[in-house]
C-alpha positions as CSV (number, residue, x, y, z in Angstrom):
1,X,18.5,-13.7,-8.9
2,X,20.7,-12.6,-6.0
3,X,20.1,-9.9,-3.5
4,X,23.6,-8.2,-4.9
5,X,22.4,-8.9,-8.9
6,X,18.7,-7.2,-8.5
7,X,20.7,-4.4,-6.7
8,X,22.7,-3.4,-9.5
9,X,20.1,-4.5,-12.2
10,X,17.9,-1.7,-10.0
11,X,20.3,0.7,-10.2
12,X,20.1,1.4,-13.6
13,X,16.2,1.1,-13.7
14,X,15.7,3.9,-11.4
15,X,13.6,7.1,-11.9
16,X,14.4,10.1,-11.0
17,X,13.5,10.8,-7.5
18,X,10.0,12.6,-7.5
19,X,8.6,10.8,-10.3
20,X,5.4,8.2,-10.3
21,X,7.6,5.1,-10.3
22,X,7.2,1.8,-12.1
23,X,4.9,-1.1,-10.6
24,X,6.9,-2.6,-8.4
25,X,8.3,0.4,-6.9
26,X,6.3,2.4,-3.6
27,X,7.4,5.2,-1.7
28,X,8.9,4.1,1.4
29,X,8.3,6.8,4.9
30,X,9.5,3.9,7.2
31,X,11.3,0.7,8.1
32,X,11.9,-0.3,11.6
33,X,11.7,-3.1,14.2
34,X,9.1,-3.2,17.4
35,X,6.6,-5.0,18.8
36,X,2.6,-5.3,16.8
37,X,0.2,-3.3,18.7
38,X,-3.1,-4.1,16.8
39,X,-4.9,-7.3,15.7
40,X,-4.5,-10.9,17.0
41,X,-0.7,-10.9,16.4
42,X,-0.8,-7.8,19.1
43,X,3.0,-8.1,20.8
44,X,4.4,-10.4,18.2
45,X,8.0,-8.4,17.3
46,X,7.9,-7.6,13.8
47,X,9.8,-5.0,11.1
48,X,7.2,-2.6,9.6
49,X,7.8,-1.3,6.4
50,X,5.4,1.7,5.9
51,X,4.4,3.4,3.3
52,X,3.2,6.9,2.1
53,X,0.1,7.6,0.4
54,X,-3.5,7.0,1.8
55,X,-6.7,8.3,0.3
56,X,-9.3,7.9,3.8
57,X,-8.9,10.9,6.4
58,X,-10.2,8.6,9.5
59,X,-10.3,11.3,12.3
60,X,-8.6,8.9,14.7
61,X,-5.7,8.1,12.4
62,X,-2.7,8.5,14.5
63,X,0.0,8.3,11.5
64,X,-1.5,11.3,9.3
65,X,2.1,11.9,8.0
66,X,1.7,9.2,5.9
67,X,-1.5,10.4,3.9
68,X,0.0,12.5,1.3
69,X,2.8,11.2,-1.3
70,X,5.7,13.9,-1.3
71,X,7.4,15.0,-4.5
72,X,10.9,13.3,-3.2
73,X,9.6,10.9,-0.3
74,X,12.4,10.0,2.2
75,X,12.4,6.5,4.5
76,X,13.8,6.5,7.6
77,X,15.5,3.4,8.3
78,X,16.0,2.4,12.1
79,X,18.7,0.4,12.3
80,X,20.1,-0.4,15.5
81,X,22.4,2.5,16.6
82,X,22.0,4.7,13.5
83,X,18.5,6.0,11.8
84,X,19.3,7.7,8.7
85,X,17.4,8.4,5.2
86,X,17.3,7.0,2.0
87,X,15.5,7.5,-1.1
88,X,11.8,6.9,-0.8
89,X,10.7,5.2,-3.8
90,X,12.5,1.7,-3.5
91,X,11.9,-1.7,-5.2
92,X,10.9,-4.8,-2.9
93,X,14.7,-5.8,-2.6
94,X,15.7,-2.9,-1.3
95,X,13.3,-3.2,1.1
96,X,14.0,-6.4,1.9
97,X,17.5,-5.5,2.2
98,X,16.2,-2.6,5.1
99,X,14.2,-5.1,6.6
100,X,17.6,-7.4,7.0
101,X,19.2,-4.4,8.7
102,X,16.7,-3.4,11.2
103,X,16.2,-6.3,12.9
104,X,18.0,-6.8,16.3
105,X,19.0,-10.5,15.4
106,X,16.8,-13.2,14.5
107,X,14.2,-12.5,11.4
108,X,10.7,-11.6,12.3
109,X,7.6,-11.2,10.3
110,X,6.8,-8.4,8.3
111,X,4.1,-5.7,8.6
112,X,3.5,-3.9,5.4
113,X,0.9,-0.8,6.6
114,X,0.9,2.7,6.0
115,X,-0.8,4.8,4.5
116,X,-2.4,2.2,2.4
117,X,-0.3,-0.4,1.1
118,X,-3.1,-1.5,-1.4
119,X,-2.0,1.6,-3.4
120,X,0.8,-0.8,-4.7
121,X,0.0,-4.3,-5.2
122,X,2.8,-5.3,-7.5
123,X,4.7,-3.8,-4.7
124,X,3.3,-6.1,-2.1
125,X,3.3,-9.1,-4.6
126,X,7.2,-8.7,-5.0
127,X,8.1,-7.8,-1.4
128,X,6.7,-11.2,-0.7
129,X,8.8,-12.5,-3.8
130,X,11.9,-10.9,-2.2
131,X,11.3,-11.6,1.7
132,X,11.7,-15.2,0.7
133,X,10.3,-17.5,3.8
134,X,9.0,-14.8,5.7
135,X,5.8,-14.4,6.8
136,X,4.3,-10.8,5.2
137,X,0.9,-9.5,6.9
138,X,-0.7,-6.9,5.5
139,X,-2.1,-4.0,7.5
140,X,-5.6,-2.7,5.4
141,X,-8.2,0.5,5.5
142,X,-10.3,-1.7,3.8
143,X,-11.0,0.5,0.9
144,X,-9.3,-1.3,-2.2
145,X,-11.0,-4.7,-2.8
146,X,-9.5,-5.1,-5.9
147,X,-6.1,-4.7,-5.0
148,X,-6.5,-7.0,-2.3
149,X,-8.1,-9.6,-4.6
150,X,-4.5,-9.0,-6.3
151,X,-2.0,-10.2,-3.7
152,X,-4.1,-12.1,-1.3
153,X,-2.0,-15.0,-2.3
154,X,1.3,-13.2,-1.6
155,X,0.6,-12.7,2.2
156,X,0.2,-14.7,5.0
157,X,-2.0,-12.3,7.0
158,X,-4.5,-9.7,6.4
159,X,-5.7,-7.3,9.2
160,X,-8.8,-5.7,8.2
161,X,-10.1,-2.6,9.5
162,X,-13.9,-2.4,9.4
163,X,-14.7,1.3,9.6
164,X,-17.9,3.2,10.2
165,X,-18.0,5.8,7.3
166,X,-19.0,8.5,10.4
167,X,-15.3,8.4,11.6
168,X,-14.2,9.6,8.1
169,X,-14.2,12.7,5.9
170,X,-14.0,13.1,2.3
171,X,-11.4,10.9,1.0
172,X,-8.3,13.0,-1.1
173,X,-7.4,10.5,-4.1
174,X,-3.7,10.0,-4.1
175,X,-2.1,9.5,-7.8
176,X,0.1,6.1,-7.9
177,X,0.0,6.8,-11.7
178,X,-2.4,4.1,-12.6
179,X,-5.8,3.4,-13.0
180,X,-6.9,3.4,-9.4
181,X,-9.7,2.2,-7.8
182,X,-12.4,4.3,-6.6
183,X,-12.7,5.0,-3.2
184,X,-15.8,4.3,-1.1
185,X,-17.4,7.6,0.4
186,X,-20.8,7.3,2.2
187,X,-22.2,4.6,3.7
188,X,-23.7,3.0,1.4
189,X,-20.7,2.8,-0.9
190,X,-18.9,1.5,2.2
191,X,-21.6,-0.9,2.8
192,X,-20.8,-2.5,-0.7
193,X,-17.1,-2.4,-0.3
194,X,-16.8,-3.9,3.1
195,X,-18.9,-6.7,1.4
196,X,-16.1,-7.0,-1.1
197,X,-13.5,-7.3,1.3
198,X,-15.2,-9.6,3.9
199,X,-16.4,-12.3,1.4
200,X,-12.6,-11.6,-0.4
201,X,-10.8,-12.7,3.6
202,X,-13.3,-15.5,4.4
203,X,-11.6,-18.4,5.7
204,X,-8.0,-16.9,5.2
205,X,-5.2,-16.2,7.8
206,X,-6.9,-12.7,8.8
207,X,-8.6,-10.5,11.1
208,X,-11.2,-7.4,11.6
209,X,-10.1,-4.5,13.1
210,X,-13.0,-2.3,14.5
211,X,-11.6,1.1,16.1
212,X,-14.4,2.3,18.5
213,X,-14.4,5.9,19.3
214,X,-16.3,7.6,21.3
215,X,-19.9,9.8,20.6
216,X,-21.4,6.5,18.8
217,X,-23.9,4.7,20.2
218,X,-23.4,0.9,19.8
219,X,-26.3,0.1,17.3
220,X,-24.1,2.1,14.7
221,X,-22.1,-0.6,14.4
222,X,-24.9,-3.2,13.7
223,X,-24.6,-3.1,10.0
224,X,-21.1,-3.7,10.3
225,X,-21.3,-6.9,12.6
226,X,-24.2,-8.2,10.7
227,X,-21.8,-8.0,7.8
228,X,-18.9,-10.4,9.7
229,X,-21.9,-12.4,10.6
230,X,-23.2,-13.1,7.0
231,X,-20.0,-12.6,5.0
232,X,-17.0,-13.4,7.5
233,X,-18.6,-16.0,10.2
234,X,-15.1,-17.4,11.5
235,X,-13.2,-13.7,11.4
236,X,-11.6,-13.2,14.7
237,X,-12.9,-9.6,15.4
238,X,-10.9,-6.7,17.1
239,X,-12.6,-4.1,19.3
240,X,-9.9,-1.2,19.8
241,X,-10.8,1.0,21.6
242,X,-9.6,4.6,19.9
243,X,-6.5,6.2,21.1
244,X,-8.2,9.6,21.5
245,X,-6.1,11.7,19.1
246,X,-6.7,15.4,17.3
247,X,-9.8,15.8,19.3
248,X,-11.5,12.5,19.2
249,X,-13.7,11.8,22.2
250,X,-12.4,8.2,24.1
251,X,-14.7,5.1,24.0
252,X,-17.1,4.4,26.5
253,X,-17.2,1.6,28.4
254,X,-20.5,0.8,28.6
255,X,-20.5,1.9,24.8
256,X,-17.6,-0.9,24.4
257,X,-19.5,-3.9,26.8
258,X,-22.2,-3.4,24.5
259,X,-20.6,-3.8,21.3
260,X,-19.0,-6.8,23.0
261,X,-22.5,-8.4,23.4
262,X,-23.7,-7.5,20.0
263,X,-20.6,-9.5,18.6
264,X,-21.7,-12.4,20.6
265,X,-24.9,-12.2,20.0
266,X,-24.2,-13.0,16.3
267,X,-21.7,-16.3,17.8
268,X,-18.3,-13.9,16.3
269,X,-14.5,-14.3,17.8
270,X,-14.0,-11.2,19.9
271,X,-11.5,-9.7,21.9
272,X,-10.9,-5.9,23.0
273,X,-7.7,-4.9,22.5
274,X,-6.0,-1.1,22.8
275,X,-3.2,-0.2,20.9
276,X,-0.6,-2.2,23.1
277,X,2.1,-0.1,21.6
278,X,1.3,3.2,22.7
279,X,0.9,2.1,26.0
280,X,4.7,0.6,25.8
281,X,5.6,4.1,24.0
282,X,7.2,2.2,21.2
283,X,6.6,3.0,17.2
């Protein structure tokens, strides 16, 4: 169907702003072009599409605006010379239309992040419909293994973080108005999840994401490598160190060298990498 033929079909399909939408609909906070500051595609440009709604409360998450679902969520769309809002809860046209209009010229891939966008997997299923021959990566807490089960065929990339359940406080469950899937609290329930999730990306176009923040000493993160190790051999891991944010302490470096060895130790792929687009000061 054409782009203008879903538009008007969507028109009339629309729920009132405010409401739990249908399946292929997410709330929209963001669309705009930059430059990817995380993961092996770290300075590729890209259009994010970001969406609102994220259960985990990671202590170092530096986009906690995007946590809670509002009542009438608004996107900003960056499009070159004019930002302006729009209607948060949009179908994957729609956003592939925003997509289209923020990019400078040429098309780029697209990062769908967050929030979490495993919250909406019909969402992400459809974007991918609707993005056409686009690459779609898919930016992940790590939390939702069946959702990812879901559209892991729909994306071309999945970045993985790999979280210690330390960094984290009690998750807040986010309605998306259907049966969700529980999210993992303690570390044993995290243990079990990130088993999901590594045996779900192994030997797929994807990455681990460890965030390394400071007042942890490096054999906390033994369980976690030992899991790559067994479960995700070939995963190109990421060691970022934090961006020290809402009181988090900074990663030592001798904390960070020997975290470095631990992953080599066990014959991984890894590279330290900050987050390259803070230190541009780009979104």
């Amino acid at each position: 169907m054409a782009l203008e033929a879903q538009r008007e079909s969507g028109r009339t399909a629309t729920s009132g702003a405010g409401e739990i939408a249908g399946a292929t609909r997410a709330p929209v906070l963001e669309v705009f072009a930059s430059v990817q500051g995380e993961g092996i595609f770290v300075g590729e440009p890209q259009v994010f599409v970001r969406l609102f709604g994220c259960p985990l409360r990671c202590r170092w998450c530096d986009t906690p605006g995007s946590w809670e679902l509002p009542a009438a969520p608004r996107a900003r769309i960056a499009a070159p010379g004019r930002t302006r809002r729009e209607p948060g809860w949009a179908e994957p046209f729609q956003v592939a239309a925003w997509v289209q209009e923020v990019e400078l010229g040429h098309a780029r891939t697209v990062s769908v992040t967050g929030g979490e966008p495993l919250l909406w997997p019909d969402f992400v299923r459809e974007l991918k419909r609707a993005l056409g021959p686009r690459r779609l990566h898919l930016e992940t807490a790590g939390a939702h293994p069946r959702a990812l089960a879901q559209v892991l065929e729909c994306v071309d990339h999945v970045s993985l973080d790999l979280k210690l359940p330390a960094d984290l406080d009690a998750p807040v469950p986010v309605s998306t108005g259907a049966g969700a899937e529980e999210v993992p609290h303690g570390p044993g329930a995290w243990a079990r999840v990130r088993a999901r999730m590594l045996a779900l990306v192994r030997g797929r176009d994807a990455c681990g994401k460890v965030i390394v923040a400071g007042g942890h000493a490096p054999e906390a993160y033994r369980p976690l490598l030992d899991d790559v190790q067994e479960l995700a051999p070939g995963l190109p891991l990421v060691l970022q160190p934090v961006t020290p944010l809402h009181g988090v302490l900074p990663c030592d470096p001798d904390t960070l060298a020997a975290l470095v060895e631990l992953a080599l130790e066990r014959s991984l792929t890894v590279r330290v990498l900050p987050q390259v687009h803070r230190l541009l000061g780009v979104p």
